[in-house]
Every structure is written in structure tokens, then in C-alpha cells.
N, C-alpha and C positions, 0 to 999 in steps of 0.2 A: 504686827507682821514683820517676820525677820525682813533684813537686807538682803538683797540680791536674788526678790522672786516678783512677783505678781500676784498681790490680793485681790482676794472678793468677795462679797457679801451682800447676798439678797437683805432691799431694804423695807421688808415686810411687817416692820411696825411692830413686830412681839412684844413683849412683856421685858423683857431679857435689856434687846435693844433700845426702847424706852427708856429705861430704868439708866443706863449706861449715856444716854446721852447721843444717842445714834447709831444706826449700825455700823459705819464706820469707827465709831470711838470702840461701839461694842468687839469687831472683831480686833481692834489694836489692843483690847483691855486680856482676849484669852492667855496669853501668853503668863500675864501677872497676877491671875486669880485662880483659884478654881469653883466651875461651876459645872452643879450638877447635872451630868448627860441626860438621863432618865426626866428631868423638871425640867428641861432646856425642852426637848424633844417632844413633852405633853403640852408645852404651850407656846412654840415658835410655828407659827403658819408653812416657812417652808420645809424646814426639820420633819413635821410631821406629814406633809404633801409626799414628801423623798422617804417617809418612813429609816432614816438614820441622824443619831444626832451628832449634832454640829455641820450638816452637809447645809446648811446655809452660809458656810464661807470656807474659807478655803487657800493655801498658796501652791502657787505654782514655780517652784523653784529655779530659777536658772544657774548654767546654761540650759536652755531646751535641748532635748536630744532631738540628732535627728530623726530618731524612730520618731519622734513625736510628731515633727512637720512631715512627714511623709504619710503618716495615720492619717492628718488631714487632711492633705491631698487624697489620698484613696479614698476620703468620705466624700467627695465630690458628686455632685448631679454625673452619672453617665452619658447623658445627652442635654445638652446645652437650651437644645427646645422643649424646654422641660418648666414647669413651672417654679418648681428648685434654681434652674440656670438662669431662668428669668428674673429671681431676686435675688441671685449673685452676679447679674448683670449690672441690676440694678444700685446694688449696693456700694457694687464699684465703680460706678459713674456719680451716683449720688454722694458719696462720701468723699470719694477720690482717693480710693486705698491706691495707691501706686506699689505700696511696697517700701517707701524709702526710710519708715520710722522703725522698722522692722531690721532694715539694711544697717539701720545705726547700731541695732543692739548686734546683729551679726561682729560688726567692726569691732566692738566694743567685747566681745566673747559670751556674748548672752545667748547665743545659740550657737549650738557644737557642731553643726554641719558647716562645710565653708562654703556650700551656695544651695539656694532654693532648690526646693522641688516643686516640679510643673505639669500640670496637666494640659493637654491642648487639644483644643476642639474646633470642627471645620474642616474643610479642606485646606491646603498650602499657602494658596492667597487669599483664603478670607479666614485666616485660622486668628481665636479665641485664643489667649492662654494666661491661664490664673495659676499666679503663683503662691506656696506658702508663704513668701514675705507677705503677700495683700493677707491671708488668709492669720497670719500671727498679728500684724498689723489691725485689722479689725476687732481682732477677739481681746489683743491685750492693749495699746497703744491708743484706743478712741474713747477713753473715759466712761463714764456710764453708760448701760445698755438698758434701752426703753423697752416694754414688752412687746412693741409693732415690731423694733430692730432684734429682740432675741427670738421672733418667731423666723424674721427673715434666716437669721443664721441659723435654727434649728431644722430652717428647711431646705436653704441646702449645704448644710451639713449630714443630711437626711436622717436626721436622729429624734424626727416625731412623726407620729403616724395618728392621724385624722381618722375618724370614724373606721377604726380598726388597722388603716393601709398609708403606707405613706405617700402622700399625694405627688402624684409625678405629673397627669393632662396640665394644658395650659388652663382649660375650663377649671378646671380645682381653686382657680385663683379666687372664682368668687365666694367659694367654699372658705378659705381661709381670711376671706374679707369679712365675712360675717360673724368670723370668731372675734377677727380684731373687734368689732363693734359690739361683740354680746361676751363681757369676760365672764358671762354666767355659765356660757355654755361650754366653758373652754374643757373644765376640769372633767366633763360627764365623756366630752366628744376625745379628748386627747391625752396620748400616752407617749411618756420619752421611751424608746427604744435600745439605748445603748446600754448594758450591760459592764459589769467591773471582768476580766481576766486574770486567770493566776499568768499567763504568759505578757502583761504588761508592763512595762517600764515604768517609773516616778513618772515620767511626765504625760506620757498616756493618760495613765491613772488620773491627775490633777487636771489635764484637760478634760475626760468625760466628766471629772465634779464639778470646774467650770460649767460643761455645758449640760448638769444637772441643776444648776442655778438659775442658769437662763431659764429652762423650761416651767420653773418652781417661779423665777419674775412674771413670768410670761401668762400661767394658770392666776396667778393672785393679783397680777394688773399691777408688778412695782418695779422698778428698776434694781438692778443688779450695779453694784458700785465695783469698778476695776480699778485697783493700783500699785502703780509703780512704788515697790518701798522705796526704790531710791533715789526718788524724787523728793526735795521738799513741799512742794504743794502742795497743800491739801485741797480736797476737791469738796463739793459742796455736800452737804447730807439732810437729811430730816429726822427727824425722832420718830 
């Protein structure tokens, strides 16, 4: 993965990945090899889930455009009493995205706009309001994404739709409770939603394959590995 983006790669156990020593190692090795799209795509679980190959990883280049954090902002729950705004409630209480690791790569010129964009919900004194730093912060800054956390961000980022519809009741909750606990049912009951654009930007573009990877962790029951190229750390993997 070049310097100065954001990797990822579903850790779905392929053949490919195996072979390579991880998916992690797998997606640092494309660069240095090549390997066949067409045999990649007939035997990697989430390549062929997403029907394109190689869309099991992916970078995301920086700086971010702003079109990009404001795309996320627009994909936001409309209403907050929403079961969507209920697990981006929760996600930001529970994780405690503030925004500030988000804020650093801002300082640092990793994203091109020079301040968040916000959505706000509520009235004036009890107003809500989520910003793209929490929203970049989650998606690129919180290391691996488990399949309970990429459904949460696939809903509300509302880019999955449950038994045909994207779930908006609060009731729906137990609807998507039952996926988390049956990952048999996932693939039959749910479809990612978001589509590619000839009208979209690089980073558009590389966020919805980000959050084609979630969906593809999220059907196959495995974590999505996120990283920082430029970072030394490496972060843990499986074969």
C-alpha cells in the first residue's frame, strides 16, 4: 500500500490471502506481483460476493477531498430517531469518536477541506451534531472493523437495505439483531446499496469501496483490516 493513503482489506481467508501469509501481507504484496484478476475473483469470498476483482482491498488516498467528507455527511440518518441515528449514537458514545484523530490528519494536510462538515439534529438547546471528523475518524483512524461495527456504519451510513428497504423504525432494531446472530441469513436478506458514479471524485469513489468491504466483512462474518500506510505499526492479522 503506497504512502500517504488508507488501506483495506477484507480478511476473508481466500486462497490468495492464505497463500500470501495474510490479508494484510496479501494486500501489501499487490503492488510487487502480479496476480491473475479472473483466478483472484473465482476463488476470493469477498471479490466474488462484490462480483469485481480485487474489490476486497483497496486505498484510499489522501488528502481527502472535501467532496468526500461532505458525501458523508449527506449519507447521514435524516432523523436522528431513526434506528440508523440510534447506532450512530451509539457509536459515538461507545467508541468515543470525538473527531480529534481525524483533526490531526486535518493539521497535518490529509484532508483538503480546512474545517468539518456537520450535520445537526434537534432543536437549538438539545441539538445533536455529527461531524465528518467523527465520521472520517471511525471509518479510517479505529483499526479493524468487526462485522456488528460494519453493519452499524453501513446503517447509518444508509448504504444497506434489509429485506429489500433500508431500515429506518426503531422496531427494525430487532430485525438487524437477528442478522447479527444468524450470519447465515445475512447474504439471502441484504444488499449494499450504493452504486459507482461517472460524476465522482477519487475519494468518493474509494470510500464507497471502503464501504463495499464493510458490507462483503459484514455478509461473510470477518473483519475488514484498516491502515494507516504511514504509520509503522503493524496491526494484527490472520491467515
Amino acid at each position: 500500500m503506497s504512502a500517504g493513503g488508507f488501506g483495506y482489506v477484507v480478511g476473508d481467508h481466500g486462497p490468495d490471502k492464505v497463500a500470501a501469509g495474510g490479508a494484510v501481507a496479501f494486500a501489501a504484496s499487490l503492488g510487487d506481483r502480479l496476480v491473475d484478476a479472473q483466478k483472484h475473483i473465482a476463488h476470493c469470498p469477498a471479490c466474488s460476493l462484490l462480483a469485481r476483482p480485487f474489490a476486497c482491498t483497496g486505498l484510499i488516498e489522501t488528502p481527502l477531498s472535501a467532496r468526500g467528507e461532505e458525501w458523508l455527511v449527506e449519507r447521514l440518518p435524516t432523523e436522528i430517531e431513526s434506528v440508523g441515528g440510534f447506532l450512530l449514537r451509539k457509536a459515538i458514545g461507545d467508541y468515543g469518536y470525538d473527531g480529534a484523530r481525524a483533526r490531526d490528519l486535518r493539521a497535518a494536510g490529509r484532508l483538503a477541506a480546512t474545517g468539518a462538515f456537520e450535520r445537526h439534529y434537534g432543536p437549538f438547546f438539545r441539538r445533536f451534531v455529527v461531524s465528518s471528523d467523527q465520521i472520517v475518524e471511525e471509518l479510517l483512524c479505529a483499526g479493524d472493523i468487526s462485522p456488528a461495527h460494519a453493519l452499524a456504519v453501513l446503517m447509518h451510513l444508509q448504504a444497506l437495505d434489509v429485506d429489500g428497504v433500508v431500515p429506518t423504525r426503531m422496531e427494525d432494531g430487532d430485525k438487524l439483531g437477528a442478522l447479527v446472530s444468524s450470519p447465515s441469513e445475512r447474504k439471502t436478506r441484504c444488499r449494499f446499496n450504493i452504486a459507482a458514479s461517472d460524476g465522482d471524485d477519487a475519494t468518493v469513489t474509494a470510500l464507497k469501496g471502503l464501504l463495499a468491504a464493510l458490507y462483503a466483512g459484514f455478509i461473510l462474518d470477518t473483519d475488514v483490516f484498516v491502515l494507516d500506510s504511514e504509520e509503522r505499526a503493524q496491526p494484527g492479522d490472520t491467515p
